[in-house]
C-alpha positions, 0 to 999 in steps of 0.5 A: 817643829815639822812645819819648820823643818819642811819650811827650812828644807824646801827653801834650801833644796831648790837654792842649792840646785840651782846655784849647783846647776847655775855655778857648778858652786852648791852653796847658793850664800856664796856662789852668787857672786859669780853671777853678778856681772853678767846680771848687771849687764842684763838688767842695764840691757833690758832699762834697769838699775844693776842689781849690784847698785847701792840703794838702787830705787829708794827715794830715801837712799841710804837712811832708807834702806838703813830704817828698812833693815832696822826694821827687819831685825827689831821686828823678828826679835818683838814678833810674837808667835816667834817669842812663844816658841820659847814656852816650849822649853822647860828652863831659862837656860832651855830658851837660851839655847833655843834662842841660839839655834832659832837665831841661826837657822833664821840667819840660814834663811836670810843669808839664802834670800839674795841668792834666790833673788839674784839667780831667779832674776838672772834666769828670767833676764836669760829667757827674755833676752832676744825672745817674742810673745811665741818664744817665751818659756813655757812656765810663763803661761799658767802664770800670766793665766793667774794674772802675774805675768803681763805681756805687752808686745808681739815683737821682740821683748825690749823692756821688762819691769814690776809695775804695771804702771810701767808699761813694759812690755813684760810685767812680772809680779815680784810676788812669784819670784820665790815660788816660780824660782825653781820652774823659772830655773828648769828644776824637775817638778817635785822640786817645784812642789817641795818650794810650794810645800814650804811656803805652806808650812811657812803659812800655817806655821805663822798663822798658827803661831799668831792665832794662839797668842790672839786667842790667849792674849783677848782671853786671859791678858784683857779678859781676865785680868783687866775685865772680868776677874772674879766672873772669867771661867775657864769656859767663857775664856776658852770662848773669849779666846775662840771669838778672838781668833774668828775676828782674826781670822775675818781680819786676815781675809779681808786683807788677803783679799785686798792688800795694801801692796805687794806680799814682801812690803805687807811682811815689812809692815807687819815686822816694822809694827812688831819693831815699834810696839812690842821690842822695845817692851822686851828689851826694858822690861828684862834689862830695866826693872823700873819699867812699869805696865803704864809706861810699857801701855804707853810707849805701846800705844804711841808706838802702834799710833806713830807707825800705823798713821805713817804707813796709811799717809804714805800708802793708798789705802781704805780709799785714801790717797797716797802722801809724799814720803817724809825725809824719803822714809818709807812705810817698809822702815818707819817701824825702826823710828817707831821703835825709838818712839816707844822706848822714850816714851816708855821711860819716860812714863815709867820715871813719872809713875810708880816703878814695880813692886820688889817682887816684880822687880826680883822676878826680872833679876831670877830671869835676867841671871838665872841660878844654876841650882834653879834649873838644875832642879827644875830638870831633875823635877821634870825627870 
């Protein structure tokens, strides 16, 4: 919860300081717009689609954009270090109010994110607009030092791009627009540092979410009760889980260090693998009670393997060349499709095999319409 609140914190602040400063408008949701038309006639100035242009860059268009949202949305309600969150409250009713506030604070954070974007790229289009290498702002150096920022020309700035296949004559990396927003916008420094302060905490706080349910998933939900039942202590699963979270971790370097694409598009993965294997599961394990574990394996797997195989046919990984899109679907939305896969599949395999037993089937019902009295004496037993 302290990480979260830093998070949430050093990611408005700047917002809000900058659309105050930018638009005299201290509510960055809706003072955007302001900004637009001048932004456009930049970005036109400088080779560029209008920021305000639809689908704008997407070989797919509308569909694609459509599948990359889907994705999105699907994906943050599967992903798992967001649905343990709700162990941490003591009632059905509990999680259901903690659904709410999460639902709104992460809506708080989207609605923010065009804003950002609009004002860092706006600032940074005002910087470039008539100025040479030797005019360029100052923050521009320690981040071409860091091998972000790649200036190619000694005259005046013409072109700017995020390719360096483009051969602009200003390169900057789309992985500093959110932490070099408030610098780009002449904030102070403690401002500056409160930004890198919530993108640690965004860090930490994910990374420790998703280690814990590594480690309890390896060790309690394989090792227990699918491998060793009788022989599982408690010790050799507090090893299991240990020895999970190490290959974890060895796991994350190794694609910290070598990533398949920019930080925005490797989150997109990360969400469209979320959106394809474990929503679907969630939506007809609660909302259907014949959902079984062979179907729910199943539509999992076929999931992970639509998903996962798309995304290394279109993207240069592992040594491998990179494919034509199929129908213009991207990597970054082929996680919604993925989804669709594993909810018929599930079904289907669910429908041929035996369904829960009552029991299970009950469990379903307490959740989907939890009594009162239920969680009216849970509350006084805890009290």
């Amino acid at each position: 919860m302290a990480q979260y609140v830093v998070l949430i914190t050093a990611y408005l602040i700047p917002a809000v300081a900058v659309a105050q400063q930018m638009t005299n408008i201290p509510i960055p949701q809706i003072s955007y717009g302001t900004i637009l038309a001048e932004l456009d006639a930049l970005r036109l100035e400088f080779g560029l689609d209008r920021f305000t242009e639809a689908f704008a860059g997407r070989d797919g268009g509308q569909l694609d954009v459509f599948l990359v949202v889907a994705s999105l949305m699907l994906g943050t309600a599967g992903l798992p270090h967001v649905i343990i969150r709700f162990y941490t409250t003591k009632t059905v009713r509990g999680a259901r109010y903690s659904a709410f506030w999460a639902l709104f604070f992460i809506s708080l954070l989207y609605l923010t994110a065009p804003a950002v974007g609009a004002f860092t790229k706006l600032n940074l289009l005002r910087d470039a607009q008539g100025s040479t290498a030797e005019g360029l702002p100052d923050w521009i150096a320690p981040w071409a030092d860091a091998g972000y920022v790649t200036l190619n020309s000694d005259g005046v700035i013409q072109t700017i791009s995020n390719s360096p296949a483009s051969g602009a004559d200003l390169i900057i990396s789309n992985d500093i627009l959110v932490l070099a927003s408030p610098e780009i916008g002449g904030l102070p420094a403690p401002i500056i540092g409160l930004m890198a302060a919530g993108g640690m905490a965004a860090a930490l706080s994910t990374a420790a979410g998703l280690l814990l349910v590594i480690s309890s998933a390896t060790s309690h939900d394989i090792y227990f009760r699918m491998i060793s039942k009788e022989r599982a202590s408690e010790k050799k699963q507090m090893l299991v889980g240990r020895v999970a979270m190490v290959g974890a971790v060895v796991v994350a370097i190794f694609g910290g260090l070598n990533p398949p694409a920019f930080v925005a598009q490797v989150v997109a993965f990360a969400f469209g693998l979320a959106a394809s294997t474990f929503f679907p599961i969630l939506i007809l394990g609660i909302f259907w009670k014949k959902a079984n574990a062979t179907g729910a394996a199943a539509g999992m797997l076929t999931g992970l393997l639509f998903t996962g195989g798309y995304m290394l046919y279109t993207l240069e990984v592992f040594g491998l060349s990179a494919n034509e899109h199929i129908f213009g679907i991207s990597p970054e939305g082929i996680g919604a499709i993925g989804a669709v896969v594993n909810l018929v599949v599930t079904a289907v395999v669910s429908s041929l095999t035996r369904p829960p037993s009552p029991e299970v089937q009950e469990m379903v019902e307490s959740i989907r319409y939890p009594s009162a009295t239920v969680d009216t004496d849970a509350e006084k037993a805890d009290a």
